[in-house]
PDBQT receptor file of N, H, CA, C and O in Angstrom, charges set to zero:
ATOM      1  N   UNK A   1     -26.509 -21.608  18.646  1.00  0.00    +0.000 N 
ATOM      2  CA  UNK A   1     -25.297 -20.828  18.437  1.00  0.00    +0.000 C 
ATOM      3  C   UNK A   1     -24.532 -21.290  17.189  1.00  0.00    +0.000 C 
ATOM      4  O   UNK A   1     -24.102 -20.402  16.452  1.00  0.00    +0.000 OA
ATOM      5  N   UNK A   2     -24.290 -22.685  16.836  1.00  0.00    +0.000 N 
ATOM      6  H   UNK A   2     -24.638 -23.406  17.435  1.00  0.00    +0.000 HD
ATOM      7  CA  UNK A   2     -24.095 -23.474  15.727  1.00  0.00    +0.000 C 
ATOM      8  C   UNK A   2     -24.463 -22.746  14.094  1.00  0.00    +0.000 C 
ATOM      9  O   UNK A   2     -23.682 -22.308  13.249  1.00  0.00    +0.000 OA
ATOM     10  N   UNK A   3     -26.135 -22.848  14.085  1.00  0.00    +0.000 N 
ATOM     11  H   UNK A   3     -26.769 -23.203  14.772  1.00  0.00    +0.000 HD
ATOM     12  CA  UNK A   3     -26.655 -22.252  13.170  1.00  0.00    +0.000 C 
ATOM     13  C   UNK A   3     -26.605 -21.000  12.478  1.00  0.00    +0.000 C 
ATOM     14  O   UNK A   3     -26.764 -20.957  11.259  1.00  0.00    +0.000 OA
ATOM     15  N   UNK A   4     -26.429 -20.143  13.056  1.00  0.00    +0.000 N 
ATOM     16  H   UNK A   4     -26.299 -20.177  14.046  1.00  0.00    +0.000 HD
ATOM     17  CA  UNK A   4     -25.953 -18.592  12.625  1.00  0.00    +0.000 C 
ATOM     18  C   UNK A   4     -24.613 -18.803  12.026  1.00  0.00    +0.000 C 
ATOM     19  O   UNK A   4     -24.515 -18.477  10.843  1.00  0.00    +0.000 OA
ATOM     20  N   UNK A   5     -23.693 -19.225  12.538  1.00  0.00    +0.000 N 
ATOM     21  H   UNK A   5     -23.772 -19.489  13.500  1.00  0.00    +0.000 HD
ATOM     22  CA  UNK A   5     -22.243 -19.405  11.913  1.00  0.00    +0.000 C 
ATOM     23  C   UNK A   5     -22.421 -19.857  10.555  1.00  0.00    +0.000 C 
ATOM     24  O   UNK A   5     -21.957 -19.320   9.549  1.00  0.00    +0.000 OA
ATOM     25  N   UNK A   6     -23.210 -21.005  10.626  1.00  0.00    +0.000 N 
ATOM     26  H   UNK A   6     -23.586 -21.441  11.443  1.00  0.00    +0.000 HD
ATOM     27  CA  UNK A   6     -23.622 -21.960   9.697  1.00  0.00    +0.000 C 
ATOM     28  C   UNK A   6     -23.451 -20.991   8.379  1.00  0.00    +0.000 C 
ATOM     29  O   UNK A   6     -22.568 -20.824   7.538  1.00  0.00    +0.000 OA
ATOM     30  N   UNK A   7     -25.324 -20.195   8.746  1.00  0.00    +0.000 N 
ATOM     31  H   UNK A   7     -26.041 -20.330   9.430  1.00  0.00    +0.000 HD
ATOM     32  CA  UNK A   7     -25.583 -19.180   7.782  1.00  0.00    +0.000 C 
ATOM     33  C   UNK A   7     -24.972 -18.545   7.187  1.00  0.00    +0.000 C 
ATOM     34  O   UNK A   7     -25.073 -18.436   5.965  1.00  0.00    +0.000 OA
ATOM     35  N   UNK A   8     -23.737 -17.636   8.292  1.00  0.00    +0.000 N 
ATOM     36  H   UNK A   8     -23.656 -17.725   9.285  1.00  0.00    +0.000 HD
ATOM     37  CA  UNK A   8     -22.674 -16.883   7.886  1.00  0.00    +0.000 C 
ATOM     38  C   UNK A   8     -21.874 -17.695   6.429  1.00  0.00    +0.000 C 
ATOM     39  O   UNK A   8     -21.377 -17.331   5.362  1.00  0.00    +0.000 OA
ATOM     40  N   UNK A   9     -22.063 -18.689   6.997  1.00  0.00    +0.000 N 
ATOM     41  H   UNK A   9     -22.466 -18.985   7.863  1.00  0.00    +0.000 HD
ATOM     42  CA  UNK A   9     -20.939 -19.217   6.021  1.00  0.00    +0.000 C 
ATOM     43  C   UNK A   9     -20.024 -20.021   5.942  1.00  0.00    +0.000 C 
ATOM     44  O   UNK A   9     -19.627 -20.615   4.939  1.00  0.00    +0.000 OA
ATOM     45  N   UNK A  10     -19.476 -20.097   7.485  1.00  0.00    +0.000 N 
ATOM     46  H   UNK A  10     -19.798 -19.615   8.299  1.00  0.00    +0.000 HD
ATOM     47  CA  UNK A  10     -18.604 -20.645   8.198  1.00  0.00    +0.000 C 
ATOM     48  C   UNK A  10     -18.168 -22.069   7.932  1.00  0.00    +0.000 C 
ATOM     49  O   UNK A  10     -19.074 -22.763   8.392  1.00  0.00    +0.000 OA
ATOM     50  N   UNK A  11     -17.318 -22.780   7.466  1.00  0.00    +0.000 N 
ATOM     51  H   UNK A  11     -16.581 -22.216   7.092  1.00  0.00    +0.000 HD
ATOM     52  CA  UNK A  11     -17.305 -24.110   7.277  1.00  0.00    +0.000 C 
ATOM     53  C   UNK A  11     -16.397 -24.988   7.688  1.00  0.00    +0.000 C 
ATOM     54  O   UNK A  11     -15.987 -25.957   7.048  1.00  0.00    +0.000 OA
ATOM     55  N   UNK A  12     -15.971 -24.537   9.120  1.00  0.00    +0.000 N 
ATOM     56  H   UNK A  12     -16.303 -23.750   9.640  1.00  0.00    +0.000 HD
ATOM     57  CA  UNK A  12     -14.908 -24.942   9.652  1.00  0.00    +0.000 C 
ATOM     58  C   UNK A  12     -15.281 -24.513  11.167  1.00  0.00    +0.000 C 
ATOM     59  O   UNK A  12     -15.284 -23.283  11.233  1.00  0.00    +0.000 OA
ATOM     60  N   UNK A  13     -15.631 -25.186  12.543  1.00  0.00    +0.000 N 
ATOM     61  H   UNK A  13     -15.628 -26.185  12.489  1.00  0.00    +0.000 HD
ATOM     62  CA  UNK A  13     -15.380 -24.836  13.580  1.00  0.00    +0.000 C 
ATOM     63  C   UNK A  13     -14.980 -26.404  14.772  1.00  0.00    +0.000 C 
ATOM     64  O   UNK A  13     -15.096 -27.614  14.576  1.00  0.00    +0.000 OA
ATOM     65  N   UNK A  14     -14.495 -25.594  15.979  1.00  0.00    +0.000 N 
ATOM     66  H   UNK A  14     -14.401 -24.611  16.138  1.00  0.00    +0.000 HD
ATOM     67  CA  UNK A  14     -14.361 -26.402  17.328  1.00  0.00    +0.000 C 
ATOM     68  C   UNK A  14     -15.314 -26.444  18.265  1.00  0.00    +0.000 C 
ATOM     69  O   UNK A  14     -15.535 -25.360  18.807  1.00  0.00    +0.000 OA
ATOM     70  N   UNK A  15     -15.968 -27.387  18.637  1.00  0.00    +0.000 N 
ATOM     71  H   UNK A  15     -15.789 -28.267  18.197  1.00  0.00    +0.000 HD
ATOM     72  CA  UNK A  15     -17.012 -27.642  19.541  1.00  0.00    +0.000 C 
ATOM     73  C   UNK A  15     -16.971 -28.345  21.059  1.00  0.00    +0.000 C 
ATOM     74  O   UNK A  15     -16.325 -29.388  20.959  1.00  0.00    +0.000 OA
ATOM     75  N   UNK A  16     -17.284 -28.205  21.979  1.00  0.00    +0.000 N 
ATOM     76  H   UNK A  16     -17.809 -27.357  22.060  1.00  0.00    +0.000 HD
ATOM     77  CA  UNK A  16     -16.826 -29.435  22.973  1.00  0.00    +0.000 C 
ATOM     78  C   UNK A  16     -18.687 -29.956  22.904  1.00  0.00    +0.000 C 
ATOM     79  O   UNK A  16     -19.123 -30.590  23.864  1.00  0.00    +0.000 OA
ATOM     80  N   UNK A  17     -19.334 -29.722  22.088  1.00  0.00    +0.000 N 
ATOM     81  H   UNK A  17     -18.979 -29.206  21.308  1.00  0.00    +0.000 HD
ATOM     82  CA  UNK A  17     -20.912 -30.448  22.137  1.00  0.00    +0.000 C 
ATOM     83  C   UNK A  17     -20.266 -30.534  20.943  1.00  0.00    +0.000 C 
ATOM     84  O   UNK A  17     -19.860 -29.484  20.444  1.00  0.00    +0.000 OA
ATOM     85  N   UNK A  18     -20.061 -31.708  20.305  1.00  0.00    +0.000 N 
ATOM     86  H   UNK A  18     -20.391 -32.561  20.711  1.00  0.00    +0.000 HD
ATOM     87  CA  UNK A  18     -20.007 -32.528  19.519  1.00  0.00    +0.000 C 
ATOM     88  C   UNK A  18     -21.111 -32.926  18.457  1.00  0.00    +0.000 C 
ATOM     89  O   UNK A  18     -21.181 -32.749  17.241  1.00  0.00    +0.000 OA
ATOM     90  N   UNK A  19     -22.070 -33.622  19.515  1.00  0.00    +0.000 N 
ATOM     91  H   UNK A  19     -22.014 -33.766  20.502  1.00  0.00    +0.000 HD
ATOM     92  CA  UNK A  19     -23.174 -34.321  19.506  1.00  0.00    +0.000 C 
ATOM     93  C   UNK A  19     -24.191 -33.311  18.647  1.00  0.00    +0.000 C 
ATOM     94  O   UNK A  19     -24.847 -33.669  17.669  1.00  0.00    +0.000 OA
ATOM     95  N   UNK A  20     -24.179 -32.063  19.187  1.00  0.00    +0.000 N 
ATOM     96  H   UNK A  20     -23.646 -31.772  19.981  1.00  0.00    +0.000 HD
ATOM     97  CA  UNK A  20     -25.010 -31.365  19.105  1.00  0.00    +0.000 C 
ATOM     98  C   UNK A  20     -24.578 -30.147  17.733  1.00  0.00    +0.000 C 
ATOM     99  O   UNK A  20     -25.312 -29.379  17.112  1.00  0.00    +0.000 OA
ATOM    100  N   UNK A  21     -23.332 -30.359  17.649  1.00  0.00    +0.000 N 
ATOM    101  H   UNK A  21     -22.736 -30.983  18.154  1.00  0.00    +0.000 HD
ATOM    102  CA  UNK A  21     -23.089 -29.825  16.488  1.00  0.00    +0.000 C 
ATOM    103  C   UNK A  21     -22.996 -30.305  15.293  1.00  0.00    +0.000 C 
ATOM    104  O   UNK A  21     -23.002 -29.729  14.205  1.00  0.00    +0.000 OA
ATOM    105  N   UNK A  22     -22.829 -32.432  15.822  1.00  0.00    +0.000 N 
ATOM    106  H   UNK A  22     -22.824 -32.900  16.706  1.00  0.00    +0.000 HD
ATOM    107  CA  UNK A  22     -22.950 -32.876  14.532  1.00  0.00    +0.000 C 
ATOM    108  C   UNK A  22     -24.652 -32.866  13.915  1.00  0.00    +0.000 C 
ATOM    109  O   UNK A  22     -24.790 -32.786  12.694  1.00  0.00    +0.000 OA
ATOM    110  N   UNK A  23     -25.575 -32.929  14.572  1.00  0.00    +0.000 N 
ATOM    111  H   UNK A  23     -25.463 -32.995  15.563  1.00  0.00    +0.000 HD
ATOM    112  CA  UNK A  23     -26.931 -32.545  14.688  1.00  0.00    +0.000 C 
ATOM    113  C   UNK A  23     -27.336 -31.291  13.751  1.00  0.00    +0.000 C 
ATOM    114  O   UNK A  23     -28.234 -31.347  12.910  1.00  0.00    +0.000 OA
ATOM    115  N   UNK A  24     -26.450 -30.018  14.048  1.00  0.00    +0.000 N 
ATOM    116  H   UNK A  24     -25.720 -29.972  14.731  1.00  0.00    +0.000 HD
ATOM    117  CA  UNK A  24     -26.897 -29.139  13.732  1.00  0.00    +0.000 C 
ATOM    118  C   UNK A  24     -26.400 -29.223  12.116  1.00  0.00    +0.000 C 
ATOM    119  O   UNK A  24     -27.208 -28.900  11.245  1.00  0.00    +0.000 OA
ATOM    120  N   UNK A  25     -25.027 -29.672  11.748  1.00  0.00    +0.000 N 
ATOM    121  H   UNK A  25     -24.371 -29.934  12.456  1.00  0.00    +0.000 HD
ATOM    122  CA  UNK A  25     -24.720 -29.632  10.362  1.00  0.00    +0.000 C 
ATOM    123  C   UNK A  25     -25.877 -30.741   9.763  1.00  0.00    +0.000 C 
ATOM    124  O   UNK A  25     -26.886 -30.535   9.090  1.00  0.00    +0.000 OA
ATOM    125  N   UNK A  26     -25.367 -31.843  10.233  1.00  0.00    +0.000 N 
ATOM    126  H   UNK A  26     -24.547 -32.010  10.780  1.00  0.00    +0.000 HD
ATOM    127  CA  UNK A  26     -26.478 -32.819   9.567  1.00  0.00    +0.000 C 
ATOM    128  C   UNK A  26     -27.836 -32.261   8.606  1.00  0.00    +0.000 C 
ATOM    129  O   UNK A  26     -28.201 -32.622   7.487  1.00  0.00    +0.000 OA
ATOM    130  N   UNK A  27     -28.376 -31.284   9.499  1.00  0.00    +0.000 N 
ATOM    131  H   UNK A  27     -28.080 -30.991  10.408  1.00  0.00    +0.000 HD
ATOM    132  CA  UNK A  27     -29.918 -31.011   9.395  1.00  0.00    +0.000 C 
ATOM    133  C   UNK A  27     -29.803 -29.513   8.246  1.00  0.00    +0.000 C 
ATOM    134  O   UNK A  27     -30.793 -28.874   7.891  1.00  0.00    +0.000 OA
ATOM    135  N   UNK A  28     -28.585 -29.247   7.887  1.00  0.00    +0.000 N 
ATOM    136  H   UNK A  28     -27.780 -29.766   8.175  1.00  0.00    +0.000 HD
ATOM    137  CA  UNK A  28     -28.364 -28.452   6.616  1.00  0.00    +0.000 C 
ATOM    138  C   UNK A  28     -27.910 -29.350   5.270  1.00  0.00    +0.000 C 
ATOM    139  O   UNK A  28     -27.141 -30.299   5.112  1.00  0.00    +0.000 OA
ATOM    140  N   UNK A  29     -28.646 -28.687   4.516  1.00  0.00    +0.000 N 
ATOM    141  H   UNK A  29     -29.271 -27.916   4.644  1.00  0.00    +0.000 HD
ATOM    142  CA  UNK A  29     -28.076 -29.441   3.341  1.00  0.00    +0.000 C 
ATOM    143  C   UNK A  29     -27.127 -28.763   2.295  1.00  0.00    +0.000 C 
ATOM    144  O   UNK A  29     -27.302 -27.592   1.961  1.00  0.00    +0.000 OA
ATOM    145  N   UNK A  30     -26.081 -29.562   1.770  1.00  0.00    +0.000 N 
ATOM    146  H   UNK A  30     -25.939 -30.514   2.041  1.00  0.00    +0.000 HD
ATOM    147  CA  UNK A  30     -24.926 -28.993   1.620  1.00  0.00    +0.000 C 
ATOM    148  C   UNK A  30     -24.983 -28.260   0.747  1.00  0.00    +0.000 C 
ATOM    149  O   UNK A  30     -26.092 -28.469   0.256  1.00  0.00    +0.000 OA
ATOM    150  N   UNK A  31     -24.480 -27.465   0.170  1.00  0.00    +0.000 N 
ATOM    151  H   UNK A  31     -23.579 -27.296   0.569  1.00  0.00    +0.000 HD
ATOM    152  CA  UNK A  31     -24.236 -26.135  -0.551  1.00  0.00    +0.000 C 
ATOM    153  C   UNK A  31     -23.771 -26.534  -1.738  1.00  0.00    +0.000 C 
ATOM    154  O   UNK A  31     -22.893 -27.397  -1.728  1.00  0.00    +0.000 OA
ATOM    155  N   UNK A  32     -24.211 -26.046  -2.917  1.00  0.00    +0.000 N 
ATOM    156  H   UNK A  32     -24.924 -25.345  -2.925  1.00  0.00    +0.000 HD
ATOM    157  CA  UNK A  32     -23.899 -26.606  -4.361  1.00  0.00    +0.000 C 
ATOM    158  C   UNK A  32     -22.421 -26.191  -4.659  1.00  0.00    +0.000 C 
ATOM    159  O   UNK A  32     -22.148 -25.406  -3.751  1.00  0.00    +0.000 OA
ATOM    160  N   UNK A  33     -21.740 -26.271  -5.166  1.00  0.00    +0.000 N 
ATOM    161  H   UNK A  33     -21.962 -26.908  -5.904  1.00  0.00    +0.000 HD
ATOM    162  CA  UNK A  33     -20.116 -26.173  -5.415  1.00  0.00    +0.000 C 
ATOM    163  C   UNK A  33     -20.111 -25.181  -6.283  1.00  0.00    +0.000 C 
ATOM    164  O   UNK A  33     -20.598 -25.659  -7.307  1.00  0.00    +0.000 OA
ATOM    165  N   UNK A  34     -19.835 -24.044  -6.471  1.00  0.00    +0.000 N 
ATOM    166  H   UNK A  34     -19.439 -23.655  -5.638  1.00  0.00    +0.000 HD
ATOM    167  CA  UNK A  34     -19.325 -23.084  -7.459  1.00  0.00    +0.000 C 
ATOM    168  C   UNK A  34     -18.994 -23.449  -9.116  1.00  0.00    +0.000 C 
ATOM    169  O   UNK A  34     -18.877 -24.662  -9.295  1.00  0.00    +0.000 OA
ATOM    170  N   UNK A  35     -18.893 -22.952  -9.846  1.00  0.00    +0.000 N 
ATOM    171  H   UNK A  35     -18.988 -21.968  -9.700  1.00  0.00    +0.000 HD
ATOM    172  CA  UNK A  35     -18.428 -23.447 -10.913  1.00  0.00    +0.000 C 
ATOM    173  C   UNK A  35     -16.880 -22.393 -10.720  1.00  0.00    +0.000 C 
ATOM    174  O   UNK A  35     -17.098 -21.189 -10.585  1.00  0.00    +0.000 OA
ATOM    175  N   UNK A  36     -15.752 -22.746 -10.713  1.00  0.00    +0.000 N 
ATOM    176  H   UNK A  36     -15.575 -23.724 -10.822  1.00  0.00    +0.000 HD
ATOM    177  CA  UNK A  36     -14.761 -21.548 -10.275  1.00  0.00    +0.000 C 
ATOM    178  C   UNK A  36     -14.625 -20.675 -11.373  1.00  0.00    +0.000 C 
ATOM    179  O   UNK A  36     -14.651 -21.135 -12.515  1.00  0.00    +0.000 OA
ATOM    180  N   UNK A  37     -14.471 -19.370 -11.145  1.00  0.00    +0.000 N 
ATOM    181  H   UNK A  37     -14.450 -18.996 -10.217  1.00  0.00    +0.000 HD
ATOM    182  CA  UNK A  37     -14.244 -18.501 -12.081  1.00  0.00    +0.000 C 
ATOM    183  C   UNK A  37     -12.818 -18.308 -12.399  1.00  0.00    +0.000 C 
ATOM    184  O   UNK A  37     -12.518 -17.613 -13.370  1.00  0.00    +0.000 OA
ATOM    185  N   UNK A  38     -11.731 -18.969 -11.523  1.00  0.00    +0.000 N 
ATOM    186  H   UNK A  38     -11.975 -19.533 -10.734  1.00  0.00    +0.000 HD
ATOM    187  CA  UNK A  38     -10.409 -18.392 -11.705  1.00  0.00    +0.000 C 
ATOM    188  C   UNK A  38      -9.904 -19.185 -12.926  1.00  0.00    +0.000 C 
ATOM    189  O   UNK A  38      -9.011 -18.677 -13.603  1.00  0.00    +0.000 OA
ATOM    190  N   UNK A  39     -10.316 -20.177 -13.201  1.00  0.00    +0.000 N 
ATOM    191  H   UNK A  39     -11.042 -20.590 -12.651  1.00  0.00    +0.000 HD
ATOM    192  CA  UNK A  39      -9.708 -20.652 -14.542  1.00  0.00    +0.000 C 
ATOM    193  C   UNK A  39     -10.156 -20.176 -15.851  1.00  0.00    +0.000 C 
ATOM    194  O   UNK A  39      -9.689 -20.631 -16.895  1.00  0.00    +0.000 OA
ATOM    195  N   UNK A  40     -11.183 -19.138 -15.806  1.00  0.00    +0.000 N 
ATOM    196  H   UNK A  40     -11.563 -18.768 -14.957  1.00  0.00    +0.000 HD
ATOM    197  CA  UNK A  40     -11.367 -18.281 -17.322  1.00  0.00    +0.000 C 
ATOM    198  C   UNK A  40      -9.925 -16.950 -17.427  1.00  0.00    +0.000 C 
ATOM    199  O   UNK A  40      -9.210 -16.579 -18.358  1.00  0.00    +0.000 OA
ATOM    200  N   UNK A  41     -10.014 -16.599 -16.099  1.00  0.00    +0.000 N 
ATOM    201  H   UNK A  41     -10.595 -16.900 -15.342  1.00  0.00    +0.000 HD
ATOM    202  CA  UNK A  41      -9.791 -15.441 -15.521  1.00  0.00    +0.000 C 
ATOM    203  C   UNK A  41      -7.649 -16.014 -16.189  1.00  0.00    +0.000 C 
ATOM    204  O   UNK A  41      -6.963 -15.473 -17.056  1.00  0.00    +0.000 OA
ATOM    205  N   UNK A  42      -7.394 -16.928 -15.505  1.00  0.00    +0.000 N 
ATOM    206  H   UNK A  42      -7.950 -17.368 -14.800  1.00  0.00    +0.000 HD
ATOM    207  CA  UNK A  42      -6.130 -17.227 -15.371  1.00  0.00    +0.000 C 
ATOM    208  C   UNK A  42      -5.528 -17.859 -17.336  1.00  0.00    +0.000 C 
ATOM    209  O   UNK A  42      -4.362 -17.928 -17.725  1.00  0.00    +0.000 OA
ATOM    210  N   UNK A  43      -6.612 -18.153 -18.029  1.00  0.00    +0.000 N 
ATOM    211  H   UNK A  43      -7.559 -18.098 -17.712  1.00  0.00    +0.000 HD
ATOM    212  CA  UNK A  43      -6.250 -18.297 -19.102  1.00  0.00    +0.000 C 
ATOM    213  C   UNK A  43      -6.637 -16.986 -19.742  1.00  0.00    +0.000 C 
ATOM    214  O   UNK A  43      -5.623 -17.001 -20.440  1.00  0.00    +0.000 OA
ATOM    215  N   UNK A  44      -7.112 -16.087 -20.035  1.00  0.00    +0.000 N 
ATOM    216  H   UNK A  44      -7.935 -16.075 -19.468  1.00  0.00    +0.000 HD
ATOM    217  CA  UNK A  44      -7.452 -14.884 -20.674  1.00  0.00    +0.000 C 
ATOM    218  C   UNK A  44      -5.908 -13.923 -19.719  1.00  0.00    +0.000 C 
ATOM    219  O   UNK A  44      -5.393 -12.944 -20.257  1.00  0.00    +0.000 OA
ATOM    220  N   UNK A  45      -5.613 -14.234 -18.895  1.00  0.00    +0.000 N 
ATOM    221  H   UNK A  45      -6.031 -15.030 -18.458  1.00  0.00    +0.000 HD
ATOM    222  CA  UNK A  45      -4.308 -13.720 -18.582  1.00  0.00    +0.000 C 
ATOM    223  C   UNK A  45      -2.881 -14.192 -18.820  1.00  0.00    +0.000 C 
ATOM    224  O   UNK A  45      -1.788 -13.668 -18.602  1.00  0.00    +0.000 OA
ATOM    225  N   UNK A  46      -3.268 -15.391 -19.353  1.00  0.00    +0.000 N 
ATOM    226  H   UNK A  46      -4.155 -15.816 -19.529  1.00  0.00    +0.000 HD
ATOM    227  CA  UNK A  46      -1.675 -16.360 -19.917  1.00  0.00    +0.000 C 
ATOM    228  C   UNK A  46      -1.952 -15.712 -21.809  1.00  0.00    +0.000 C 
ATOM    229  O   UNK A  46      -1.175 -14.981 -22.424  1.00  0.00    +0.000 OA
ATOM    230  N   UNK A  47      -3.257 -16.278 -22.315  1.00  0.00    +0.000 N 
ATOM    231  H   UNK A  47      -3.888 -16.871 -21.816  1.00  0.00    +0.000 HD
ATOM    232  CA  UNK A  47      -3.034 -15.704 -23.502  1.00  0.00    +0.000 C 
ATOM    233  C   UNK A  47      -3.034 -14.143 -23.758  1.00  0.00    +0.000 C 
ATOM    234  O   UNK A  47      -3.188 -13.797 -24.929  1.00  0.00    +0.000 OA
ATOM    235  N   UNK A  48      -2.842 -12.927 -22.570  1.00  0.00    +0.000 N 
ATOM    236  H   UNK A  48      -2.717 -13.208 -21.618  1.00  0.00    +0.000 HD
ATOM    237  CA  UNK A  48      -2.536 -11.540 -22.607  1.00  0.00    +0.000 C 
ATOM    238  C   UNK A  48      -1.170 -11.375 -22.528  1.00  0.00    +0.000 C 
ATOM    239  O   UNK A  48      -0.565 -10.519 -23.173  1.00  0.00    +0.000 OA
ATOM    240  N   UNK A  49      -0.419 -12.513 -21.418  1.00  0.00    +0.000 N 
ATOM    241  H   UNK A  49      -0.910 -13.209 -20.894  1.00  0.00    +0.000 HD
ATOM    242  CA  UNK A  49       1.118 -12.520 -22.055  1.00  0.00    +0.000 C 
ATOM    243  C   UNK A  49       1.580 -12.801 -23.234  1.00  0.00    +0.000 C 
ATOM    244  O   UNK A  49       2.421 -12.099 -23.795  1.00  0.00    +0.000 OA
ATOM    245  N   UNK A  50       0.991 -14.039 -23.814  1.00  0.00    +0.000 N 
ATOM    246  H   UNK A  50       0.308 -14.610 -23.358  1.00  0.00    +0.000 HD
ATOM    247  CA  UNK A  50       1.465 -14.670 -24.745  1.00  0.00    +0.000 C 
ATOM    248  C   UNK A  50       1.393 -13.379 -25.945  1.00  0.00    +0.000 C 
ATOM    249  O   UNK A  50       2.330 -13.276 -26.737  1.00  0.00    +0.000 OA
ATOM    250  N   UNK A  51       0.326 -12.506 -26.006  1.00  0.00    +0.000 N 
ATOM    251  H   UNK A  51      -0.435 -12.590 -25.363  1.00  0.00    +0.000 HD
ATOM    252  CA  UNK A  51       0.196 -11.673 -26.891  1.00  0.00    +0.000 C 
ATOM    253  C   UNK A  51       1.492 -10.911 -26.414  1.00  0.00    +0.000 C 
ATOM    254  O   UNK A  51       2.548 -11.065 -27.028  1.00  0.00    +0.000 OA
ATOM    255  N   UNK A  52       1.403 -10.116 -25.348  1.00  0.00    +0.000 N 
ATOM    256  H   UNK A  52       0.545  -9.992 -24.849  1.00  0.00    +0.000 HD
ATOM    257  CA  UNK A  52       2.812  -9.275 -25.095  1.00  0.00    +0.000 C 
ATOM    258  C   UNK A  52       4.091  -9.875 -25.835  1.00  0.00    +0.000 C 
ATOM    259  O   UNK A  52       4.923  -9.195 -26.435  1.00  0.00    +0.000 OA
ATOM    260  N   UNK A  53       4.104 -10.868 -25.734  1.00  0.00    +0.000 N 
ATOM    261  H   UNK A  53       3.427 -11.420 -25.247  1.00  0.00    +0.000 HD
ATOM    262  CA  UNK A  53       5.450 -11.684 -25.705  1.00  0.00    +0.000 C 
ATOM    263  C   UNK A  53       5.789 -11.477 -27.250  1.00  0.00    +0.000 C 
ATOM    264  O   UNK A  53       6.817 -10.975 -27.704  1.00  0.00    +0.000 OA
ATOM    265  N   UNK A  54       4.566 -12.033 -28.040  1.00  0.00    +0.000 N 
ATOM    266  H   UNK A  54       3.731 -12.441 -27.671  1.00  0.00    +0.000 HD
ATOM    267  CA  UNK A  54       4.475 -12.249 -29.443  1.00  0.00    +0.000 C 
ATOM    268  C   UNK A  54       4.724 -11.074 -30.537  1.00  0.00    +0.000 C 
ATOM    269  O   UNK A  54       5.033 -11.203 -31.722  1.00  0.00    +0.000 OA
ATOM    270  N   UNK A  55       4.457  -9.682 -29.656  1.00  0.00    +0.000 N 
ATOM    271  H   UNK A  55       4.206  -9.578 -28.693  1.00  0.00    +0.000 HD
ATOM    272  CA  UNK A  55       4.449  -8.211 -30.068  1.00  0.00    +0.000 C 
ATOM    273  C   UNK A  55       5.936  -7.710 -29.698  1.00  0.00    +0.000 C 
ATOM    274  O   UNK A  55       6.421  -6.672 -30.150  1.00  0.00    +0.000 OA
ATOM    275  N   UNK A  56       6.323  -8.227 -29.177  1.00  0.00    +0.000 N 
ATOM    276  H   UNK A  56       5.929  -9.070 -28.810  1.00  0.00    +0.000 HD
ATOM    277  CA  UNK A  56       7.676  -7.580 -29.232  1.00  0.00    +0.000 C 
ATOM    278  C   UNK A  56       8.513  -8.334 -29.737  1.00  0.00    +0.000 C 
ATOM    279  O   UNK A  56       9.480  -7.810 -30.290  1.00  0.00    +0.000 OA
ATOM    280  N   UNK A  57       8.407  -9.648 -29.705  1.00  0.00    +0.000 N 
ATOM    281  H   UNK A  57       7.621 -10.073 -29.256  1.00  0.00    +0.000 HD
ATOM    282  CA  UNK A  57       9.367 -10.150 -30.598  1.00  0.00    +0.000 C 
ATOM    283  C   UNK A  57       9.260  -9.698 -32.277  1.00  0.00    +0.000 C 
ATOM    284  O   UNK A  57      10.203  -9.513 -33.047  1.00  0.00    +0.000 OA
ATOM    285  N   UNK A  58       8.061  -9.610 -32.508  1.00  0.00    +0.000 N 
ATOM    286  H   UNK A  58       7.295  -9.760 -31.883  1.00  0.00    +0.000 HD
ATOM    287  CA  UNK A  58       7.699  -8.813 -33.980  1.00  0.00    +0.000 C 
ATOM    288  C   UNK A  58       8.428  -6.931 -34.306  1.00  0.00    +0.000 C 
ATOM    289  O   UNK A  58       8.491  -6.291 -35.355  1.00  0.00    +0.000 OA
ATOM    290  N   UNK A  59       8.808  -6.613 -33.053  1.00  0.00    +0.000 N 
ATOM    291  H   UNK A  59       8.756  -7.133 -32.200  1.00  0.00    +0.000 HD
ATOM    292  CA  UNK A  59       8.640  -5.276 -33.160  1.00  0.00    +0.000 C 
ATOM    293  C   UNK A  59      10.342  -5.180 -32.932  1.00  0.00    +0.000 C 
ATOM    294  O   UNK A  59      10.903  -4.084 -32.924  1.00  0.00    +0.000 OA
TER     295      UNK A  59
């Protein structure tokens, strides 16, 4: 029952088998870390203000 969640995705649950759930993570191996996309995303949107900003003070 463990394992399917797993799959899903899930990376957070409550168990009263313990034992058997630390078993079941154990025997997965962990998932490579993302490279995050929000920090291209969040600077290409600071320098779209900065342009706004820069255009009207010119104008």
């Amino acid at each position: 029952m463990i394992q399917p969640m797993l799959d899903w995705g899930l990376d957070g649950f409550f168990t009263d088998y313990t034992d058997l759930g630390r078993t079941v993570v154990d025997a997965n191996a962990p998932a490579p870390v993302p490279l995050p996309a929000a920090a291209p995303l969040l600077l290409a949107g600071i320098g779209g203000l900065a342009l706004l900003r820069r255009r009207r003070k010119a104008a």
